[in-house]
N, C-alpha and C positions, 0 to 999 in steps of 0.2 A: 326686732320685737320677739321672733320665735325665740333666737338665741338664749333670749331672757331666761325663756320657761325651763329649759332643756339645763336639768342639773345632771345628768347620769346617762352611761349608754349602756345596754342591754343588749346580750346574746338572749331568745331565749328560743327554746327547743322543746314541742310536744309531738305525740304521734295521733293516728287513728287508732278506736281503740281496739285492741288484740292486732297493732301495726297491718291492718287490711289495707292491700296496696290499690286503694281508692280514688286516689288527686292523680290523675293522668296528663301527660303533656296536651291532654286537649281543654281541661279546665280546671286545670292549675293558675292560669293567666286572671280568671272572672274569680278564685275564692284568694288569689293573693291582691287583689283588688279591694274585696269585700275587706278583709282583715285589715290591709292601710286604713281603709273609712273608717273603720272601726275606732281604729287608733287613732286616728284625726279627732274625730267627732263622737261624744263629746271626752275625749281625751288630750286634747294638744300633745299627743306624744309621737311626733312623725315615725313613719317606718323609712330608716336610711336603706333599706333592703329586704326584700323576702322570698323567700327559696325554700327548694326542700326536695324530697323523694316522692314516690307513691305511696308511702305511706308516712310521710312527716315533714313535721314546715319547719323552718327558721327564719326565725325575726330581728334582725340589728335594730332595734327604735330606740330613740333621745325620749328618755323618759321626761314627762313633765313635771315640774317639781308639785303639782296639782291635783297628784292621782297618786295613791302606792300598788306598786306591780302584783298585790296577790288582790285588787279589787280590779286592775286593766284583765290581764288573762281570762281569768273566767270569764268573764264578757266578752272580748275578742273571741272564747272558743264557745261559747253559747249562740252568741249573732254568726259564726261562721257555720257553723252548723246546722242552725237553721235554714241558713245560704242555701248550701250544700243540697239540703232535701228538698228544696225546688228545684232541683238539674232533673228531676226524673228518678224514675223508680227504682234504676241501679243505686240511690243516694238516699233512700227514704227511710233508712234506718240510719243515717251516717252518726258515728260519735267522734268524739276525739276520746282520748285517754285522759283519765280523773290527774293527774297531775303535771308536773312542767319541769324543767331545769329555766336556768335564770343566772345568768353571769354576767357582772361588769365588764363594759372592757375599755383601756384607755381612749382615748381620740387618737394617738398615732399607731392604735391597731388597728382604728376602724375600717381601711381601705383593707386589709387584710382578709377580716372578715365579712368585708365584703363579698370579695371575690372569691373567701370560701362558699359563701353560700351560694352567687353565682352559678357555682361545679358541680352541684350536689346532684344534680341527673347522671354530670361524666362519673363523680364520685359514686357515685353507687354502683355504676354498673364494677365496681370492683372489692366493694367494703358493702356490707350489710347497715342497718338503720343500726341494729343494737349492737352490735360492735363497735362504730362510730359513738355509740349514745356512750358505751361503758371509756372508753377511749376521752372525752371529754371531760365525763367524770374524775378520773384518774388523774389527765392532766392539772384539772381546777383544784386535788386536793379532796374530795367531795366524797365520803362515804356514801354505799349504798347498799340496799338490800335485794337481791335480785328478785326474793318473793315476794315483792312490792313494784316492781318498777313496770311490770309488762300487764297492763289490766287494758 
């Protein structure tokens, strides 16, 4: 039955905004929680994985053919957000960053990207968020404007 839904898979990748290293290994667990729901409910678009830094998530999800990804995001990052500002007053201004990347990726990369997003705490402790961000870019082909991309 899910199989049905599920026409596409999605890398996608936002930050907090001005990259405030805010998502700590202590509740990172309850907002990458929040964000699955999200995307569950009402989206039928599972999250096959979701990871990130201290200041940025990634999301692998089976998009639903139900939804299109620039009406799912702002919603996943409005409802996580609001998440977020009941953890307490460290979190009471929390944003994300007004924009997103968003990449296909086949079904025999998905374990791939998996287990990159899996790394991404070991990954950082060696690559920064925007060097990895400009780094994907690059790879995917993807023009960008740097005086746009960090808000």
């Amino acid at each position: 039955m899910l199989k049905d839904r599920l026409t596409i898979l999605i890398h996608v990748i936002f930050s907090t905004k001005d990259q405030k290293p805010l998502i700590d290994e202590k509740i990172a667990p309850a907002l990458y929680t929040c964000i699955e729901g999200v995307l569950w409910e009402p989206f039928y678009s599972p999250a096959l994985k979701t990871g990130g830094g201290s200041d940025h998530v990634h999301i692998l999800l089976g998009l639903s053919r139900i939804v299109r990804i620039d009406k799912l995001i702002p919603e996943v990052k409005d409802r996580s957000a609001a998440f977020m500002k009941t953890l307490g007053s460290k979190y009471i201004d929390f944003e994300w960053q007004q924009g997103y990347a968003a990449f296909t990726i086949s079904h025999w990369e998905a374990n791939v990207v998996k287990a990159y997003i899996a790394d991404q705490r070991n990954f950082h402790k060696r690559t920064s968020f925007k060097d990895e961000y400009r780094s994907i870019l690059t790879e995917n082909g993807m023009e960008y404007d740097e005086s746009e991309m960090w808000d």
